[in-house]
N, C-alpha and C positions, 0 to 999 in steps of 0.2 A: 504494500500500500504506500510507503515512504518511496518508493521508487518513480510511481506514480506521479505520486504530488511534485517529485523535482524534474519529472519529464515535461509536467505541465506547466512551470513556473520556470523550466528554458526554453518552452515554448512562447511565452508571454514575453519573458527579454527578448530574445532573439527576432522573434516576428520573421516575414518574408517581405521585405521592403520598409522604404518609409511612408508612413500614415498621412495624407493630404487633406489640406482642409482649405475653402476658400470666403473669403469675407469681403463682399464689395460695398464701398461706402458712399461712391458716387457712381456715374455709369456714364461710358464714351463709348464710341461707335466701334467697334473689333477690329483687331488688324488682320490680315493673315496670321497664320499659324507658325510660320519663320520669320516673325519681322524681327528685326534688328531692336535690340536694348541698348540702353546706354545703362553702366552702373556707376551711380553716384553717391557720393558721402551727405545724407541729409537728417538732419535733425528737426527737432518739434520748430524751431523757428524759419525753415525754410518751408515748413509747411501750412503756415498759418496763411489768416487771411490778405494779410501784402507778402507773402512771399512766391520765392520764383514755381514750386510746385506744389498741383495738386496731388492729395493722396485716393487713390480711386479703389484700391482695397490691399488687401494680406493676401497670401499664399502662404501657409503654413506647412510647413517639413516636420516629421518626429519620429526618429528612428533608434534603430537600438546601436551600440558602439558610438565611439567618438568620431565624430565626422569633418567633414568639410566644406562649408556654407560654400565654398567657390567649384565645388568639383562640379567639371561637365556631365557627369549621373542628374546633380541637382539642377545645376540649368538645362538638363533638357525635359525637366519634370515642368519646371518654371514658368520658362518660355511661353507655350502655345498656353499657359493658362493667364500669362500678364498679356498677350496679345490679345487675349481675347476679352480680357477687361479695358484695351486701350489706352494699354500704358505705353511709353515711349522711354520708360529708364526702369531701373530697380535699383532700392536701398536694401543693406540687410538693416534693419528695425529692430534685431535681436537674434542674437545667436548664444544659447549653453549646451554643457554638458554637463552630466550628474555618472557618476560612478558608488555603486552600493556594491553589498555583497555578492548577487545573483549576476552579477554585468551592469552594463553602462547602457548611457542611451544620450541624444542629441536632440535638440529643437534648434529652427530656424523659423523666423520669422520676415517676408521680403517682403517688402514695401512695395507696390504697384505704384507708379507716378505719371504722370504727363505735364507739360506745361503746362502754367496758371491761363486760363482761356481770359483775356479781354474783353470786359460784359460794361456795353455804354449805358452809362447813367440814362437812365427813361428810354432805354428800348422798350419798345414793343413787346406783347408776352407772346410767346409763340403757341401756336394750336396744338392741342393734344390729340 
């Protein structure tokens, strides 16, 4: 029975990839599925309301072992889903790692971005 339970709880560390999760905040028109990123270094003040971008959702990463928020495994995980939120860069937003007794494990957290859209004072509302 002991044998059992630690077959299951290295199954739980281990897992078969990493866990996706996606959170849109705002919503722009999709790019293709290979468009091009830019990865930029951005913080809470770049993201505010005079700043240069918006933030239009997360793509969340969480897998087991220590990893690497830049490796091409995760940006090809990335990619067609920041494109298809219509973002034109990525931040990482947060990256850890936690090591316990059973194994380790990682999160990432990538910022989906595009530029701040220029909206004239007393435009017109557009039709729904």
């Amino acid at each position: 029975m002991k044998a059992r339970w630690c077959v299951l709880a290295m199954g739980l560390v281990v897992g078969c990839g990493p866990a996706i999760s996606e959170t849109r905040m705002s919503f722009a028109p999709p790019r293709e599925a290979t468009c091009t990123l830019e990865f930029v270094q951005a913080g809470p003040e770049t993201m505010m309301m005079n700043g240069p971008w918006e933030l239009l959702g997360h793509v969340v990463l969480r897998e087991s072992g220590v990893t690497d928020p830049m490796a091409p495994r995760y940006r090809d995980i990335v990619r067609p889903r920041a494109c298809a939120m219509g973002g034109t860069a990525i931040a990482i937003m947060m990256s850890s790692s936690n090591q316990f007794a059973m194994g380790s494990g990682s999160g990432t957290i990538y910022g989906v971005l595009r530029p701040r859209p220029t909206v004239q004072v007393g435009a017109p509302p557009t039709a729904f």
